[in-house]
C-alpha positions in Angstrom: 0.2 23.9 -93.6 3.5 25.1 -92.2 1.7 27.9 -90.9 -0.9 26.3 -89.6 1.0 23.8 -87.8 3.2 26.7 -86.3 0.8 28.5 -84.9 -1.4 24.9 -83.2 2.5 24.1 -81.4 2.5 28.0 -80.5 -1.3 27.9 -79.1 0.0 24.6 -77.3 3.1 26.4 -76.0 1.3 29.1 -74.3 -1.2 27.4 -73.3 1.3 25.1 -71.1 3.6 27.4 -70.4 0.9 30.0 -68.9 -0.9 27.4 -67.6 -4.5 27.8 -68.8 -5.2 24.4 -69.2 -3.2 21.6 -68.2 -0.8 19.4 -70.7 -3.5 16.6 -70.7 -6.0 19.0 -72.3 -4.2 20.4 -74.3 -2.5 17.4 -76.1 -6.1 16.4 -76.3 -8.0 19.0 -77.9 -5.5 21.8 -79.2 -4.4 19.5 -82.2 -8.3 18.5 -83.2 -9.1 22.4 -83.6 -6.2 22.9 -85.9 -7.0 20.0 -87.8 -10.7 21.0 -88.6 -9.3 24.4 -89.7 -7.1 22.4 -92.0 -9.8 20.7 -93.3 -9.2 17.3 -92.2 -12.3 16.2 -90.9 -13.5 12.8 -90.5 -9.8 11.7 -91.6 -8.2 12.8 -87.9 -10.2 9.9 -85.8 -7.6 7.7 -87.9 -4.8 10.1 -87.0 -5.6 10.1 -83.6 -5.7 6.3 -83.0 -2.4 5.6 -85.3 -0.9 8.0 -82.6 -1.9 6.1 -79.5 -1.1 3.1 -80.7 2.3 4.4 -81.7 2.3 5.8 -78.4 1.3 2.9 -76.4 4.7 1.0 -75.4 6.1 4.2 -74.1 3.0 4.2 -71.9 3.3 0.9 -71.0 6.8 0.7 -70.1 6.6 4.5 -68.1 3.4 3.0 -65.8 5.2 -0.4 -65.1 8.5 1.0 -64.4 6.9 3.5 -61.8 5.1 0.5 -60.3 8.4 -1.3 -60.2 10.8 1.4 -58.8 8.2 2.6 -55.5 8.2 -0.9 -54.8 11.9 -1.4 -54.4 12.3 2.1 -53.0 9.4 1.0 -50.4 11.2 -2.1 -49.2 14.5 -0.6 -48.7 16.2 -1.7 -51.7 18.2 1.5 -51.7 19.1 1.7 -48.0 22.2 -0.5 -47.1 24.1 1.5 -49.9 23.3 5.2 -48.4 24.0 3.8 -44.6 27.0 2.4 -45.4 28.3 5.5 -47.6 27.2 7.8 -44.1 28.9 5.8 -42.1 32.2 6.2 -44.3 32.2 9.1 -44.9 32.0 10.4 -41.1 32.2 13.9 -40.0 34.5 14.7 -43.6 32.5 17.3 -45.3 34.5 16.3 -48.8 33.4 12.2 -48.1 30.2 13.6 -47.5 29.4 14.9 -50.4 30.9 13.0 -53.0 28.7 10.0 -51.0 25.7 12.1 -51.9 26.9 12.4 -55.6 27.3 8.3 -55.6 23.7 8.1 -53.6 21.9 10.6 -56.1 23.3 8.2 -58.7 22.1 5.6 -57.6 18.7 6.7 -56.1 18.2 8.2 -59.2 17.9 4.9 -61.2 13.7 5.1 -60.3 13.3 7.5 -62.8 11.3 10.1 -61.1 12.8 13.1 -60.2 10.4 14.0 -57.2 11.1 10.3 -55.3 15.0 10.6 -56.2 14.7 14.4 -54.3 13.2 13.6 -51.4 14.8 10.0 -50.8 18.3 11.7 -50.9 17.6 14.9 -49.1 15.2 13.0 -46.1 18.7 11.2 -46.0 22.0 13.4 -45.9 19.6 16.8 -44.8 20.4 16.0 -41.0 24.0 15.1 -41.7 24.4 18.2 -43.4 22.7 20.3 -40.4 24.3 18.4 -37.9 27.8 19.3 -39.2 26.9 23.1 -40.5 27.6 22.2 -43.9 25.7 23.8 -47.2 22.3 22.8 -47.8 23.1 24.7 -50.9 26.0 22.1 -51.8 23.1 19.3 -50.6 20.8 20.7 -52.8 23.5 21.6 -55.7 25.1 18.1 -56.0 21.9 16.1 -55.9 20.3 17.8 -59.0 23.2 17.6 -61.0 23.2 13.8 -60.2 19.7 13.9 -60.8 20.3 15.3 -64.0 22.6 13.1 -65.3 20.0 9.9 -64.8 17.5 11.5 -65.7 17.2 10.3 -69.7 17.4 6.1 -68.7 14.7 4.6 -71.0 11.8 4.6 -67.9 12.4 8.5 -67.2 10.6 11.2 -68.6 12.7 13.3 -71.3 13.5 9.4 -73.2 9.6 8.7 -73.1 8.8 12.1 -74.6 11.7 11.7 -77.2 10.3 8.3 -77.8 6.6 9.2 -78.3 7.7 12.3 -79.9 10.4 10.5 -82.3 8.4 7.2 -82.8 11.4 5.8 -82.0 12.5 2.6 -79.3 14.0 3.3 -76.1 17.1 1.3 -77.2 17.6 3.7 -80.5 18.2 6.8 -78.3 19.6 5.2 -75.3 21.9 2.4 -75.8 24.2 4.9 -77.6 24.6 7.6 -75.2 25.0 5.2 -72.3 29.0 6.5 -72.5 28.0 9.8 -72.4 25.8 9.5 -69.7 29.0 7.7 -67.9 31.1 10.3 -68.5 28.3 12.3 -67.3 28.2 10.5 -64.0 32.2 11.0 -63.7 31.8 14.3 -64.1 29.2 14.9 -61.0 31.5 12.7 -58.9 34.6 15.1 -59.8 32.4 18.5 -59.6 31.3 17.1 -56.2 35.2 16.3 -55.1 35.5 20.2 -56.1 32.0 21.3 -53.7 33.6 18.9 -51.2 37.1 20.2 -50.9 35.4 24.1 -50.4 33.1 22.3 -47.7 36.4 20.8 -45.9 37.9 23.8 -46.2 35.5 26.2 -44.8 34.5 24.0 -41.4 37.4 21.4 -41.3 37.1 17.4 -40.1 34.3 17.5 -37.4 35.8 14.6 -36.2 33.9 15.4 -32.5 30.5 15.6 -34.1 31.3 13.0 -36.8 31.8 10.5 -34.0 28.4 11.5 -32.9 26.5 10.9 -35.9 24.9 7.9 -33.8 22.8 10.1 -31.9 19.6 12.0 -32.3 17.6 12.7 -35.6 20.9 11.0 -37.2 20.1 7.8 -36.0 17.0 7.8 -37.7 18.8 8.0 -40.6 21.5 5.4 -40.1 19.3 2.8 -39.0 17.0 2.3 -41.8 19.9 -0.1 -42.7 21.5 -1.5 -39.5 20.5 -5.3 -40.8 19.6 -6.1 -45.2 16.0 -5.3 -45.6 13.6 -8.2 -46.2 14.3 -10.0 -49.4 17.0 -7.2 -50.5 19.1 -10.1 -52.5 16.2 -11.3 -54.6 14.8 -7.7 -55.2 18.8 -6.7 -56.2 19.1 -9.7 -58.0 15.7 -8.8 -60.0 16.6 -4.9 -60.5 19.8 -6.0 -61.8 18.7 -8.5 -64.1 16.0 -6.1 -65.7 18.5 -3.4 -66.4 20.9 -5.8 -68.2 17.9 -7.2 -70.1 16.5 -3.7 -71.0 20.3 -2.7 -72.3 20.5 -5.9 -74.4 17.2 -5.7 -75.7 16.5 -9.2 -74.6 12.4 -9.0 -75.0 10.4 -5.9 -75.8 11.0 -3.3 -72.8 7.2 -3.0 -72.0 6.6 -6.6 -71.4 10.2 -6.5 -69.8 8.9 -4.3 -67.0 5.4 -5.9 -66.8 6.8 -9.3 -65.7 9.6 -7.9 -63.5 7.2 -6.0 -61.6 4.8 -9.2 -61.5 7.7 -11.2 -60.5 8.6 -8.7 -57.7 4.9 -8.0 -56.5 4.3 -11.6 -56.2 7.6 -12.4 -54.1 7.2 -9.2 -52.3 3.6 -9.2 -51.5 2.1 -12.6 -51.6 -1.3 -11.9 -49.8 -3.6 -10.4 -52.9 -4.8 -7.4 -50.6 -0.9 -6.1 -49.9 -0.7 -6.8 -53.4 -3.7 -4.4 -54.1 -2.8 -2.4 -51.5 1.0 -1.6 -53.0 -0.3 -0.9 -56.5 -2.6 1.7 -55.2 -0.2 3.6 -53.3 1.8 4.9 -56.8 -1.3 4.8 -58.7 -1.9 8.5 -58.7 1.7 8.8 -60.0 1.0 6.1 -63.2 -2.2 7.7 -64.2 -0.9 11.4 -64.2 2.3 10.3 -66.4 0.3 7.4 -68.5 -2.7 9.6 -68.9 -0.6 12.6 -70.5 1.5 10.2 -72.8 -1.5 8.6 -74.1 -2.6 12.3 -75.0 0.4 13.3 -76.5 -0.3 10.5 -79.4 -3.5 12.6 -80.2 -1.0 15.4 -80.7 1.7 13.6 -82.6 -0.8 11.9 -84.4 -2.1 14.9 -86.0 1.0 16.7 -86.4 1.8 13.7 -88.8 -1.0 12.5 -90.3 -2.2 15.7 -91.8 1.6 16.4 -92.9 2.0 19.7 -90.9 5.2 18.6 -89.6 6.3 18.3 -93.0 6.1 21.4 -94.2 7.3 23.0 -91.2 10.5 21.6 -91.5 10.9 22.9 -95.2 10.3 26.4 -93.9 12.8 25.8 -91.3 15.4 24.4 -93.4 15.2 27.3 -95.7 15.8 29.4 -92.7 19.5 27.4 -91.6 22.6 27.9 -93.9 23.7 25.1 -95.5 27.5 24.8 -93.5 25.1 24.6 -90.6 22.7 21.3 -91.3 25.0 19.0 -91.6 25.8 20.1 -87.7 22.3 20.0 -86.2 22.7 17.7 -83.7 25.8 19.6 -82.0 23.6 22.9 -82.1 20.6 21.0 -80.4 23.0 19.5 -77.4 24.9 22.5 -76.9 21.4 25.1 -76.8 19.0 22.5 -75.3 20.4 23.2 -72.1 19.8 27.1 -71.6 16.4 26.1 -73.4 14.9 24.2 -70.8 15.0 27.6 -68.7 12.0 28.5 -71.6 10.6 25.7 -72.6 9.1 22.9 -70.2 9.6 19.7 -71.2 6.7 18.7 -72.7 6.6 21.8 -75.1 10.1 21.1 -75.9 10.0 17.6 -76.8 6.4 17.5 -78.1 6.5 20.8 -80.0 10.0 21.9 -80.5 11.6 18.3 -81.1 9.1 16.8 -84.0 10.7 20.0 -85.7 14.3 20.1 -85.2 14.0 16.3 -86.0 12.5 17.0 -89.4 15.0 19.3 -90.3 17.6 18.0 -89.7 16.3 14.9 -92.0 16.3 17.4 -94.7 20.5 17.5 -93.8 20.4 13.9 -94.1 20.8 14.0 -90.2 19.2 11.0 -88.4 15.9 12.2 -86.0 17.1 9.9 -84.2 20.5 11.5 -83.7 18.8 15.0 -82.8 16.7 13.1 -80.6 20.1 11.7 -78.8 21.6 15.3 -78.9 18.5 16.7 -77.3 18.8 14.3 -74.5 22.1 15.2 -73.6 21.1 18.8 -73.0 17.6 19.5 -72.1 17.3 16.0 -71.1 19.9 15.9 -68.1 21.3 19.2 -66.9 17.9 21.3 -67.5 16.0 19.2 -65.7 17.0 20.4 -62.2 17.4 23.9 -62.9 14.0 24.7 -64.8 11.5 26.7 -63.2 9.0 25.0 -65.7 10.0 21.6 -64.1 7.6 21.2 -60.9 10.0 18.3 -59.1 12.9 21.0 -58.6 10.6 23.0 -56.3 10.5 19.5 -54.5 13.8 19.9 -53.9 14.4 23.8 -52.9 11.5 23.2 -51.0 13.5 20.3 -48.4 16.8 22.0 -48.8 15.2 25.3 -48.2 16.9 27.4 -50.3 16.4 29.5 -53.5 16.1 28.8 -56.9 18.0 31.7 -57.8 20.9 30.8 -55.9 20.8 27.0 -57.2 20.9 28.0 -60.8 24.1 30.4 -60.0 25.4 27.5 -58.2 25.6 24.7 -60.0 24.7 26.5 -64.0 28.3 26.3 -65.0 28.8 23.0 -63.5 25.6 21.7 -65.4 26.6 23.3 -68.9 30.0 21.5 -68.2 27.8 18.2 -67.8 26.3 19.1 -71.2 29.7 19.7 -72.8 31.3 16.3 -71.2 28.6 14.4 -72.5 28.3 15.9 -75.9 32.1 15.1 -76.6 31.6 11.7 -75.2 29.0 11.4 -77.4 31.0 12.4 -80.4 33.7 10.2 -79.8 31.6 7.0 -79.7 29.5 8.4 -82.7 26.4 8.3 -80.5 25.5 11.7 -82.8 27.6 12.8 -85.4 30.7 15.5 -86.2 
């Protein structure tokens, strides 16, 4: 069975990874082959439905909270805070981009990569040509911002960990929300460090930074020269979800169902806007609720026909015994240069279900591996994969090269890894 269940997670990694099929089809149909071989028969319709159903919160809460998040980034719920941090900020290179560091941060909160991209760069790119500053730095700082917010509960490396893990949002988040503070710290500082070489090399444009009213700039500055249309109610709202999702208040799916009926309904009252506002991030909650839905097929199987079982008792023959007990610190620290080989769904649906399970053999929580993956693959891979598709979303508006991102901001993004981890330690979010 170990064998067996290697070689169906190696089929499914090269099938992703070289793209024959897509994810989808592969969650879907990769697993019932295996199974058949194994024997399993008319047993893995059973498997199959116990992981979709295990599967289906995660799904839930992913769809809703995309529904919710391009609403408020469609009425301007984001926009008085990156105005007012352009106008502060002037024609100092250093103000600038530590206010696209704070900007990313926030922005970031919608959980989707792509949206946080292009809301940041369509933002700060003109300031940035306008004063001859680094789209490199532009594009450096963001995804290191990006990084960081990238494993809150409604983002994609959490909802893999989750569905992979069978674990609640609250298990793996609420304990690394230190680290991920630190986390943010750190991007502020590292882009106090980017700023001071952008000061340095041009100066205080204070000529053209007192021009920053004209032209394509203005574009930019006036999307918040008044509060957008209900902005208090829809901060209000956003606020109040977050602090009910950290304290667990209800169930997180139903937590983002009403919210986003709530802000739909205030938003939108005439039933065809209504229609009309769901439809226009539909294609984004059926590619992401779709593939979730098929990952329980895999995890299901995986499970239910014990594969995942014996895997981990061939790996944890294979890992000294000094070295179990310290899993989780492993997984943090190498999760980060294994994002540059693994995409994220091969890493958290076929590498993850493994690690988890032998560490358990350690007497490690999954859960805790689970934590430690976040902090690594989760966060500072994210915008430096080649096997993640939103980071050509934003070389492609910065206009620069892969390449020379990765040998930007690598170091800085390990660091992120390293801060967190620590962080992570101290407040026992995964163990010593």
């Amino acid at each position: 069975m170990a064998i067996l269940g290697f070689l169906m997670i190696g089929t499914f990694l090269y099938l992703v990874m070289s793209k024959r099929v897509s994810v989808l089809i592969a969650f879907a149909l990769v697993p019932i082959i295996f199974a058949l071989i194994g024997g399993f028969g008319l047993e893995i319709g059973k498997m199959m439905l116990d992981g979709i159903a295990k599967v289906t919160p995660t799904g839930i809460m992913i769809g809703f909270s995309i529904l919710y998040f391009g609403l408020m980034i469609d009425k301007g719920l984001f926009d008085p805070m990156i105005t007012r941090l352009i106008r502060f900020a002037k024609g100092d290179p250093l103000k600038i981009v530590m206010a696209t560091a704070i900007i990313t941060l926030v922005v970031a909160l919608d959980g989707d990569g792509s949206a946080t991209f292009m809301i940041t760069v369509t933002a700060l790119l003109p300031i940035y040509k306008r004063l001859g500053m680094s789209s490199l730095t532009l594009a450096g700082v963001v995804a290191l911002g990006a990084g960081v917010m990238n494993i809150i509960p409604w983002g994609g490396p959490l909802a893999r960990a989750m569905v992979s893990l069978g674990a609640e949002s609250s298990e793996l988040f609420n304990p690394i929300i230190p680290a991920m503070l630190a986390g943010a710290v750190w991007v502020v500082f590292v882009s106090y460090i980017f700023g001071k070489k952008e000061r340095k090399r041009i100066g205080i444009i204070s000529n053209k930074g007192d021009s920053l009213e004209s032209g394509e700039i203005a574009a930019t500055l006036e999307m918040s020269s008044s509060l957008p249309k209900l902005y208090w109610f829809n901060l209000i709202l956003t606020i109040s979800l977050i602090v009910a999702l950290i304290m667990e208040i209800i169930p997180v799916p139903v937590l983002f169902i009403v919210a986003f009926a709530m802000a739909l309904l205030v938003n939108f009252p005439d039933v065809k806007k209504q229609q009309e506002q769901i439809a226009s991030h539909a294609q984004s909650m059926v590619m992401v609720c779709t593939t979730i839905f098929a990952a329980g097929i895999f995890t299901g199987i995986l499970s239910g026909t014990k594969m995942i079982d014996a895997m981990a008792v061939s790996m944890v023959s294979a890992i000294p015994d000094w070295l179990g007990g310290h899993l989780p610190i492993l997984v943090a620290v190498v999760s980060m240069p294994l994002s540059l080989i693994f995409s994220p769904d091969a890493f958290y649906y076929g590498l993850l279900p493994v690690l988890s399970e032998a560490g358990a053999a350690f007497g490690v929580d999954p859960i805790e591996i689970g934590r430690a993956a976040l902090l690594g693959n989760g966060t500072t891979g994210f915008p430096l994969s080649p096997l993640n598709p939103s980071v050509f979303v934003l070389i492609g508006l910065c206009k620069v090269d892969l390449g020379d991102l990765q040998k930007k901001i690598f170091f800085w993004a390990f660091g992120s890894t390293i801060v967190m981890t620590i962080v992570a330690l101290l407040t026992g979010a995964i163990p010593l």
